[in-house]
C-alpha positions in Angstrom: 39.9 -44.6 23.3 37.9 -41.4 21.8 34.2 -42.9 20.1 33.4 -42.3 16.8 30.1 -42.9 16.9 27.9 -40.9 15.4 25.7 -40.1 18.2 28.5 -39.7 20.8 30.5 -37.4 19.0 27.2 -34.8 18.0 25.6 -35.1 21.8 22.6 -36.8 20.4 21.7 -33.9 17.6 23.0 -33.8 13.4 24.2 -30.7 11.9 23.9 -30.0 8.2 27.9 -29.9 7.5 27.8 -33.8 8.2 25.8 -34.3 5.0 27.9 -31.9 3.2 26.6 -28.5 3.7 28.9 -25.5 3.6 26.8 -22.8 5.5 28.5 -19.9 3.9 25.6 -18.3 2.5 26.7 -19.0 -1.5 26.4 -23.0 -2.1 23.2 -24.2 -2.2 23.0 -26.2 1.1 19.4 -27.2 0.4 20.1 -31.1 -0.2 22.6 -31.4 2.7 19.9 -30.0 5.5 17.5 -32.7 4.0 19.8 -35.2 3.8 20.4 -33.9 8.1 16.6 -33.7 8.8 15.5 -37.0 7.3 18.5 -39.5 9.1 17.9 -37.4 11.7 13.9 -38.7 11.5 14.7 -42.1 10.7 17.6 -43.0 13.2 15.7 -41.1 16.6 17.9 -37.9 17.0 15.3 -36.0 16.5 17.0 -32.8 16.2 19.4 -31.0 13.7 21.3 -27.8 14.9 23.2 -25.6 12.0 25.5 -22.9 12.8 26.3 -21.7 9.3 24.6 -19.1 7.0 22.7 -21.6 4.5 21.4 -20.9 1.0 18.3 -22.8 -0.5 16.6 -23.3 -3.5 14.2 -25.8 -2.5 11.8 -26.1 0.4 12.8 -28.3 3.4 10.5 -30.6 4.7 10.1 -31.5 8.1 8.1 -33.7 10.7 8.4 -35.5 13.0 7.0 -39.4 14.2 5.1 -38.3 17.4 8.0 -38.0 20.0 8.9 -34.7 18.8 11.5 -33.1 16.6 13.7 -29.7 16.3 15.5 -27.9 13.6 17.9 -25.2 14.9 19.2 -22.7 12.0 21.4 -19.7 12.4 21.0 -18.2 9.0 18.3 -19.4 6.1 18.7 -17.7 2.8 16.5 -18.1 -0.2 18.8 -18.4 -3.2 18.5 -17.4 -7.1 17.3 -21.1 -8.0 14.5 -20.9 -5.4 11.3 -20.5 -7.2 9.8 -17.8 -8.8 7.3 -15.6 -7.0 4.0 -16.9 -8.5 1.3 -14.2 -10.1 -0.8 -15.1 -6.8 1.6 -14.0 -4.5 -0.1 -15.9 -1.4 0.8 -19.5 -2.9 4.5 -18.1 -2.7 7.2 -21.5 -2.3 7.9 -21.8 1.3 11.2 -21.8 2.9 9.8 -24.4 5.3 6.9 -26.9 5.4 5.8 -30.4 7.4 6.7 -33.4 5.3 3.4 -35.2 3.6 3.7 -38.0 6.2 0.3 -39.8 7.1 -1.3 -38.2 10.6 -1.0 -34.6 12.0 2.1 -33.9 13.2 3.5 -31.8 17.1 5.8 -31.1 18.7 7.9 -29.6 16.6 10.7 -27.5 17.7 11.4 -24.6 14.3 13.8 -22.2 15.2 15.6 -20.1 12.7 17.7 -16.8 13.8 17.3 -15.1 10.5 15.3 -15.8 7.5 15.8 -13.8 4.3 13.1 -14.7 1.4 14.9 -13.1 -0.9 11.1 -11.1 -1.9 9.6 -14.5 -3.6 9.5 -17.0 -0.5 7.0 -17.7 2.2 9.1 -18.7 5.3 6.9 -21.2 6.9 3.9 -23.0 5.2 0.9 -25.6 6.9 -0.2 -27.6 4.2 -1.3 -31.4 3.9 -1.7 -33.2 7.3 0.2 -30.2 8.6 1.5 -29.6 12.2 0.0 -28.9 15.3 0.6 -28.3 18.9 4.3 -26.5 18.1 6.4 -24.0 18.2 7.7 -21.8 15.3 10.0 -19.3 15.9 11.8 -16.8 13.6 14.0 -14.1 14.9 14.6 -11.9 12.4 12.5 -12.2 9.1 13.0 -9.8 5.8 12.3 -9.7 2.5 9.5 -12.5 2.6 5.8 -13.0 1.1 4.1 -14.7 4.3 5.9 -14.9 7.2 3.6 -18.0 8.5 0.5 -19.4 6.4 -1.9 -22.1 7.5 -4.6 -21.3 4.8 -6.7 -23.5 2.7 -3.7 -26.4 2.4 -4.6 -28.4 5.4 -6.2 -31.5 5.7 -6.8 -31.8 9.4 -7.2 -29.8 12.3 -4.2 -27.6 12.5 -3.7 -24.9 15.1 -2.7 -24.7 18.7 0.7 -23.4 17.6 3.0 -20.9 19.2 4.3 -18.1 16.7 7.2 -16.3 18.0 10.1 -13.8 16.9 11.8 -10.6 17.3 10.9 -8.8 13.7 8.8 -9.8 11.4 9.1 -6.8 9.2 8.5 -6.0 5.6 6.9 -9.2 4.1 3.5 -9.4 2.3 1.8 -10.6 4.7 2.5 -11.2 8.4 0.2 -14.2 9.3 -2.2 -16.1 6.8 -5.0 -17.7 9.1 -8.3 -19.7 8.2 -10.2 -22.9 7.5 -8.2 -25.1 5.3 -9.6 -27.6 2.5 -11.7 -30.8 4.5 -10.8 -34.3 3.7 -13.7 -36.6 4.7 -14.6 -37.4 8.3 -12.6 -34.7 9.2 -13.1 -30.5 10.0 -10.7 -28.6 9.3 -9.9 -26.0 11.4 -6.6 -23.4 12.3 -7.6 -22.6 15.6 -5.9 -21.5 18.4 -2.9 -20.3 16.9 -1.1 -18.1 19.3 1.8 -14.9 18.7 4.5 -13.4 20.7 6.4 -11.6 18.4 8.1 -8.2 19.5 8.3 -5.8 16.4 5.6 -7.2 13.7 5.3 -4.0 11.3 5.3 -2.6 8.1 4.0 -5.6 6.2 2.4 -4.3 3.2 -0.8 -5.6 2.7 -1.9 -6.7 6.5 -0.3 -7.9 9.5 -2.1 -10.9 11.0 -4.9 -12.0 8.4 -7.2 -14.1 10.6 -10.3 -15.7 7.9 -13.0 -18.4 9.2 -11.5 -21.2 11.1 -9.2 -19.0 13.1 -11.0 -19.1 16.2 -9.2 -19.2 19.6 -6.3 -16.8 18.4 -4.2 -15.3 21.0 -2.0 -12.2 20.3 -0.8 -11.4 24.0 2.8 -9.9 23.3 4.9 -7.8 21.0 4.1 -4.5 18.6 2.0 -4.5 15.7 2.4 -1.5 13.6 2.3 0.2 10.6 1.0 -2.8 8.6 -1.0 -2.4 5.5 -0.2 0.5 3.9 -0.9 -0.5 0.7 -4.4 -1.8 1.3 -7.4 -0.4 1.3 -10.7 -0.5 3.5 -13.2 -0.3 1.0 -17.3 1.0 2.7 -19.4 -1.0 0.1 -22.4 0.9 1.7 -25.7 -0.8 3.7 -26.5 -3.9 1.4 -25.3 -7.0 1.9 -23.2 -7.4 -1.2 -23.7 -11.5 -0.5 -27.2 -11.5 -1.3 -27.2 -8.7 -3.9 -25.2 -11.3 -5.7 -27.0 -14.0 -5.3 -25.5 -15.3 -2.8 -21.8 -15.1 -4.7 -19.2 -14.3 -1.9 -16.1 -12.5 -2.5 -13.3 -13.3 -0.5 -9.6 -13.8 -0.1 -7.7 -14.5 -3.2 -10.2 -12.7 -6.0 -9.5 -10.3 -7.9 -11.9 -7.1 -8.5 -11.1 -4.2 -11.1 -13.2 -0.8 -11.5 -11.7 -0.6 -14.8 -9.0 1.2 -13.9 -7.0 -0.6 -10.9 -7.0 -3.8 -9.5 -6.6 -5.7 -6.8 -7.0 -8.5 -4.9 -9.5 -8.9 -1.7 -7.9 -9.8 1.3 -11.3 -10.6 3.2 -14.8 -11.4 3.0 -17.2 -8.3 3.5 -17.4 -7.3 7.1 -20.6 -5.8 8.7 -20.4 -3.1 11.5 -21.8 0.7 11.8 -24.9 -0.3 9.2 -22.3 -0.5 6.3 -20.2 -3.5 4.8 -16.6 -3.7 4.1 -13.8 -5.5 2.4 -10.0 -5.1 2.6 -8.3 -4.9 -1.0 -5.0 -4.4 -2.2 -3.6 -1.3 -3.4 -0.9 -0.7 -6.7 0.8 1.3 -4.5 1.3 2.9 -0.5 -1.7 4.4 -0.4 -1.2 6.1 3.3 -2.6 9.2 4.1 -5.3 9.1 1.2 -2.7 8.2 -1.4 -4.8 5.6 -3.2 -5.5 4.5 -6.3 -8.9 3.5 -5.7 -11.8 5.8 -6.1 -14.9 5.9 -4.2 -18.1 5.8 -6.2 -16.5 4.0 -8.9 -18.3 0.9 -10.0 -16.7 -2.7 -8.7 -16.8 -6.5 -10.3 -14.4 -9.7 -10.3 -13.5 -10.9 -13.0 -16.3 -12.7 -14.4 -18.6 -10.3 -13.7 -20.7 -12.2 -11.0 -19.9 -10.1 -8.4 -20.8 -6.0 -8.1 -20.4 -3.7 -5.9 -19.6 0.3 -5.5 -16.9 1.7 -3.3 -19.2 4.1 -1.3 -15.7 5.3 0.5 -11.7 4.4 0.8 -10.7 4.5 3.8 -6.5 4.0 4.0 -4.2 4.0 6.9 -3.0 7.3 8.6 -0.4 8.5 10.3 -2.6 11.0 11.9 -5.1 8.6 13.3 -2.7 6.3 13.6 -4.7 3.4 11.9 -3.5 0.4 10.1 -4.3 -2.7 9.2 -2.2 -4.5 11.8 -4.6 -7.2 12.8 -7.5 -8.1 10.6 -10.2 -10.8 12.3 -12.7 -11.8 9.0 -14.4 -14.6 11.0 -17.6 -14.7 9.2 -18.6 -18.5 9.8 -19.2 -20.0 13.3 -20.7 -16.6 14.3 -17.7 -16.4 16.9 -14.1 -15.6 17.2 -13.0 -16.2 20.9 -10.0 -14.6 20.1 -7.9 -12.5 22.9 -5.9 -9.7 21.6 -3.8 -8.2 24.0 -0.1 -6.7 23.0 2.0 -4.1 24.5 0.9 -2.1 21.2 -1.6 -2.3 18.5 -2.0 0.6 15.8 -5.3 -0.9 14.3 -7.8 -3.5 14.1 -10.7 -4.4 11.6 -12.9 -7.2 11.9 -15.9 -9.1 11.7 -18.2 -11.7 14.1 -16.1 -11.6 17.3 -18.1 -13.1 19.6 -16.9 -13.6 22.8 -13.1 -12.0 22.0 -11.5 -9.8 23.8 -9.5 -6.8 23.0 -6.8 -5.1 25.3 -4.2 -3.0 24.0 -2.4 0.9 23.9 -3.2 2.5 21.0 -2.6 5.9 20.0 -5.9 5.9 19.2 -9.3 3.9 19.5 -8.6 -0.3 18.2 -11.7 -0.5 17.2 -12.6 2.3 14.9 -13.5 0.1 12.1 -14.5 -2.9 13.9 -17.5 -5.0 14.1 -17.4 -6.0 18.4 -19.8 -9.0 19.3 -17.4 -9.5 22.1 -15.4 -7.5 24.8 -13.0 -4.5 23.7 -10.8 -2.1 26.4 -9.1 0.5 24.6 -7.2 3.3 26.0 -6.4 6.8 24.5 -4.7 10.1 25.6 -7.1 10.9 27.6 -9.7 8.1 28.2 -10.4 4.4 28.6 -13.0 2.9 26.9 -14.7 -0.1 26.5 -16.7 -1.8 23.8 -19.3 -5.0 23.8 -22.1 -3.6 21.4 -23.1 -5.9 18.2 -22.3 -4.2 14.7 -21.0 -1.0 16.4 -18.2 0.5 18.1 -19.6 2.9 20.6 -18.1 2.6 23.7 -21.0 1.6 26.7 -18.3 3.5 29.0 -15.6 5.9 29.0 -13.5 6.6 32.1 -11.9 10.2 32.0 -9.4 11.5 34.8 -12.7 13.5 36.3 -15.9 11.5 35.1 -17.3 8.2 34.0 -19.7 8.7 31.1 -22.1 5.6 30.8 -23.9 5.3 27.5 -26.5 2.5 28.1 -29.3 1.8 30.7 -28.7 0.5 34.0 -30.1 -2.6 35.5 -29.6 -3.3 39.3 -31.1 -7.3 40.6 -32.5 -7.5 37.7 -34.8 -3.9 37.5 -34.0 -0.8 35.4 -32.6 1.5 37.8 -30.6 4.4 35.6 -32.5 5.4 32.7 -30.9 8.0 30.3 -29.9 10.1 27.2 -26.3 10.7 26.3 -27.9 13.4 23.5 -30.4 15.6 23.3 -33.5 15.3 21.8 -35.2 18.0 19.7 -38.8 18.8 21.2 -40.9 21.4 18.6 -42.5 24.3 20.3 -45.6 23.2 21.7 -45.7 19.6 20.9 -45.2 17.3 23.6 -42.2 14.8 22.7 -41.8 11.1 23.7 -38.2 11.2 25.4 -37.9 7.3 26.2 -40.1 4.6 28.1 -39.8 3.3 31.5 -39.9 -0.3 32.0 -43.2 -2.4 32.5 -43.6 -3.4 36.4 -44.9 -6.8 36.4 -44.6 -7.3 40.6 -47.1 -6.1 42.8 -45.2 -3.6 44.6 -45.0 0.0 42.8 -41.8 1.3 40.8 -41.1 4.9 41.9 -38.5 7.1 39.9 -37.4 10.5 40.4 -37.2 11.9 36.3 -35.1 15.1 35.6 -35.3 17.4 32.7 -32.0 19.8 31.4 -32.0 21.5 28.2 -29.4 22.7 26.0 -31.3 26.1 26.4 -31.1 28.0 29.8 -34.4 28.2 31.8 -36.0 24.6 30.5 -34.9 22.5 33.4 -37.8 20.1 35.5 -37.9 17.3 38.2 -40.8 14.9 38.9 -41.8 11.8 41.0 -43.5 8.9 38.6 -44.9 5.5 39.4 -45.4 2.8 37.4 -47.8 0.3 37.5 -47.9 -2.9 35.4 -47.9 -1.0 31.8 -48.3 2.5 32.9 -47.1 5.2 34.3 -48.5 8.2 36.6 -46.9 11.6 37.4 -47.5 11.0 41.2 -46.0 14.8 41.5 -43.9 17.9 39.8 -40.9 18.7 42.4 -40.6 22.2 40.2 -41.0 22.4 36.3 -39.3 25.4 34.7 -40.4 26.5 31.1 -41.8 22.7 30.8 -44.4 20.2 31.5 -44.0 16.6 32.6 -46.7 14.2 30.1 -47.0 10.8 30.2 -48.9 8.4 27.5 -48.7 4.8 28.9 -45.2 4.2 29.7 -44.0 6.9 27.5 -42.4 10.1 29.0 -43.1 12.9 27.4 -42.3 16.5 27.2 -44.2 19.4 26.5 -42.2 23.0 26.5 -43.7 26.4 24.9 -40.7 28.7 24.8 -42.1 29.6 21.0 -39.0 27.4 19.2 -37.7 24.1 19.2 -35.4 23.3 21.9 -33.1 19.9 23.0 -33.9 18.3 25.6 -31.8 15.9 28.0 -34.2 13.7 30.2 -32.9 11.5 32.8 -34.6 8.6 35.6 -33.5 6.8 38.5 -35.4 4.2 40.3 -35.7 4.7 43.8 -38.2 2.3 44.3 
């Protein structure tokens, strides 16, 4: 005798047709895959697979009661009835969101093949108690606001979930990342959120938006590209614009006008190369220089508590190949710990990322606008270069295919053994000129170092033994000096050259001793 129970004839899962959905892509089938999710819930099936092509106009609510749960979709449509995109486009309806049960929710199983937000919905939306420890995955997403937002809506901790896809292309927003509002007794964080998703592009005002409380993120697979073209990178020049406003903060979600265009910031300022910076949105694709903005122009919200002036636009371009694929604000905590690793990355801005770690191809340098407190590889066409200087992006190395250019001093057990300039310095005729300083010598053995002189100009060129001594230093003698003379004043080298102009000088010294 065939069953006809419930569980034995779906093999332990619901599907939205046996609550009356039609899946065909024109009925609103938001009611039916409710009515599928919460019996589901309630009677332990824990899992709802649809086949069909299913319209909504209402947000469905998941969860699950601690021993897990999965929704399955084939095809999720938002539908005429859904609700309007809002004037602040970030607290867009979402497709998707956990239901406002008491508790943090995991493991949750969200999979939908294709999600289309018909250009007002977000697709998947932390808010409340929020989920954690999960896995969300979206195929193939179009046409949406924010693909995934875990932004100022959560009460709890909620992070440690894995983000995944095949194309996750022309939303708003890729990923929406940060500290969430507290409830009390608890911190709120969205940390260690982590992405695998393998063509993330041409979002058009930022790819993955990581703000304070996004620590821990891992990006280790996929291609991020082309994202951001209609924001801007605005140089606010070298004062802190926090404490030139008393201490106001701008940050994501206000709104700042020069009078002519508007738009909304998309970070905190960020701090690297001596200047500050903000991401903004643009009124339209500004690549290639195309924006609207206009440096020097005069900047406040809308209130007028916060000024600033827009010392230089910087855009995305093809020809540099930069955009605004990943942007890491992490202002608070003083660290970021994120890993950042893809097959491809076109560009990265940031701030505070202490202790991350960046490894990706690029057609160009990652971190051309970035603020590196932690570890950054980054390979070109012709070089591979890494990064771990605070507020700057220099490389301290650069491997080419016939020489390894170090740019900092060497230490060796603990002693200075390389000393050295990676640019010349300009000495005036007849003037001796402190080069750099050898290191105190607190033991009671004496430092010996061999110290070499080149010059820009042919004929300068010198070599010389030196010893230091506690605080001081002694030419002990001049191997050859051409055009030149060795000087030294305490620990200070100096050089003295009388070729009747100024000249640059290069001035190396290794320890052998």
């Amino acid at each position: 005798m065939m069953s006809t129970t419930l569980e034995e004839n779906t093999g332990y899962f619901l599907s939205p047709e046996m609550f009356g959905a039609v899946g065909d892509g024109v009925h609103d089938d938001s009611d039916a895959i409710q009515k599928a999710i919460d019996h589901a819930r309630v009677n332990k099936y824990r899992k709802v697979v649809g086949k069909g092509n299913y319209l909504i106009n209402k947000t469905l609510l998941i969860g699950s009661d601690g021993n897990g749960f999965a929704l399955h979709l084939q095809s999720l449509i938002v539908g005429e009835q859904f609700p309007a995109l809002p004037e602040k486009w970030w607290d867009a309806t979402p497709a998707i969101a956990p239901h406002q049960s008491a508790g943090s929710q995991n493991n949750i199983d969200l999979r939908v093949e294709y999600f289309n937000g018909a250009n007002k919905a977000t697709w998947f939306r932390n808010w409340g108690n929020g989920i954690t420890a999960s896995r969300l995955y979206c195929g193939s997403m179009k046409n949406f606001i924010i693909g995934y937002r875990c932004y100022k809506d959560t009460q709890r901790v909620t992070g440690m979930n894995d983000l995944a896809g095949c194309s996750w292309y022309g939303g708003y927003l890729g990923a929406l990342i940060g500290t969430g509002d507290k409830v009390p007794g608890f911190t709120t964080v969205a940390e260690c959120h982590s992405f695998d998703i393998q063509w993330f592009a041409s979002n058009k005002y930022g790819g993955v938006i990581l703000l304070s409380g996004a620590q821990y993120t891992n990006i280790y697979k996929g291609t991020y590209d082309y994202n951001g073209k209609f924001s801007v990178w605005m140089n606010l020049g070298a004062n802190n614009p926090d404490t030139e406003n008393n201490g106001k903060v701008i940050g994501f979600g206000d709104t700042i006008s020069d009078g002519v265009v508007t738009g909304t910031v998309l970070t905190e300022p960020s701090y690297h190369q001596g200047n500050y910076y903000i991401l903004v949105t643009d009124t339209q694709n500004a690549l290639d220089g195309q924006s609207t903005w206009t440096a020097g122009k005069p900047l406040s919200n809308q209130d007028g508590s916060w000024k600033a002036t827009a010392d230089k636009i910087i855009t995305c371009t093809t020809t540099e190949a930069r955009y605004f694929d990943v942007v890491a604000n992490i202002r608070t905590g003083g660290f970021g710990k994120c890993i950042i690793e893809p097959e491809y990355i076109g560009g990265l801005v940031g701030h505070n990322l202490f202790t991350s770690q960046y490894r990706a191809a690029s057609a160009t340098s990652i971190n051309d606008t970035s603020n590196y407190r932690g570890l950054g590889v980054a390979s070109t066409a012709d070089r591979l270069e890494m990064t771990a200087t605070s507020h700057s992006n220099t490389p301290f190395i650069s491997a080419y295919k016939d020489e390894t250019q170090v740019r900092t001093h060497l230490r060796l057990f603990n002693q200075s053994k390389l000393l050295g300039l990676n640019k010349s310095v300009n000495v005036p005729n007849n003037s001796p000129t402190w080069i750099f300083s050898l290191g105190a010598n607190t033991s009671a053995t004496i430092a010996m170092w061999k110290v070499y002189v080149t010059s820009t100009t042919t004929g300068i060129s010198g070599e010389a033994n030196v010893t230091v001594r506690g605080n001081e230093a002694f030419i002990t003698n001049v191997v050859y000096a051409s055009n030149m003379q060795f000087k030294v004043d305490g620990l200070k080298l100096l050089v003295h050259q009388s070729t009747g102009a100024s000249r640059n000088i290069f001035m190396n010294a290794i320890r052998v001793a």
